[in-house]
Structure formats: C-alpha cells, structure tokens
C-alpha positions as MATLAB code, in Angstrom:
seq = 'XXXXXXXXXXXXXXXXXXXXXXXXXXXXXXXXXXXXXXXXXXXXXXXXXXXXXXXXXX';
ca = [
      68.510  162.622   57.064;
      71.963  161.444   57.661;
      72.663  157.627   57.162;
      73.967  156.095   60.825;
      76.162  153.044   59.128;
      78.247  152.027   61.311;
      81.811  149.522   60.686;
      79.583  146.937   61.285;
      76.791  147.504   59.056;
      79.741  148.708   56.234;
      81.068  145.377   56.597;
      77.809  143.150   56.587;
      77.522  145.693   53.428;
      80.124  144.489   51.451;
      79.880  140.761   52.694;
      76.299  140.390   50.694;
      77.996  142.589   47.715;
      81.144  139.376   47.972;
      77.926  137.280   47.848;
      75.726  138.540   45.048;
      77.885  139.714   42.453;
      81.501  137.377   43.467;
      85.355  138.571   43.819;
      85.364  138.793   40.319;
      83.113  141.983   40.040;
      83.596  143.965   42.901;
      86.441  145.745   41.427;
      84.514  146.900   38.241;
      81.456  147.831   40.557;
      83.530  149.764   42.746;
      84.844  151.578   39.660;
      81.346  152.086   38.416;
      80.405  153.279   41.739;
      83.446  155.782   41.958;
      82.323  157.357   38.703;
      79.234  157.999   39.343;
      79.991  159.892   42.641;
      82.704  161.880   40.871;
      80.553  162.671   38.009;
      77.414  163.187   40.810;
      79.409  165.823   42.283;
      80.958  167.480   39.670;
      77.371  168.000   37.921;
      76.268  169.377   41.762;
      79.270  171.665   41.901;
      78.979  173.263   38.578;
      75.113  174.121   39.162;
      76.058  175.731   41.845;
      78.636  177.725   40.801;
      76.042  178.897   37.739;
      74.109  179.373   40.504;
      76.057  181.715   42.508;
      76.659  183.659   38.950;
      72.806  184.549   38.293;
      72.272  187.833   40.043;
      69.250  187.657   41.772;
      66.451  190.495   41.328;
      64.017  191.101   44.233;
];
C-alpha cells in the first residue's frame, strides 16, 4: 500500500512539524528520525540475510 505524498502534502508536512515542535527541534527530530530508519533497515537487512542462510527442508 504505497503512500501517494506528493511535494505538496511533504510540504504542508513539515509546515505543522515548524508548528508543533518550533525551529528549535526540528533538527534533533530529524536526527532521531534518521536513526531510526538506519537502524530500521539495518535490523531488516540482517534478518534477511540469516534468512537466506537457513537451508530450507521440504
């Protein structure tokens, strides 16, 4: 179920981020937010590598 964001709805996005959390934060939640992806798909990548190294019996 792909997400259909477009500029516009990226931009009304980070206009009510500016508005809830202030200029001050946005840096460490984009930082927070970077992490977790990175960590997100590292985790994803390595169970499917130990995936592909289970042979599978049928």
């Amino acid at each position: 179920m792909p997400l259909n964001i477009g500029w516009t709805g990226i931009l009304l996005l980070v206009l009510i981020a500016l508005l809830i959390f202030g200029p001050a934060k946005l840096p460490q939640l984009g930082r927070a937010i970077g992490t977790t992806l990175r960590e997100f798909r590292s985790g994803t990548k390595e169970l499917v590598e130990g995936e592909e190294a289970v042979p599978k019996n049928k």
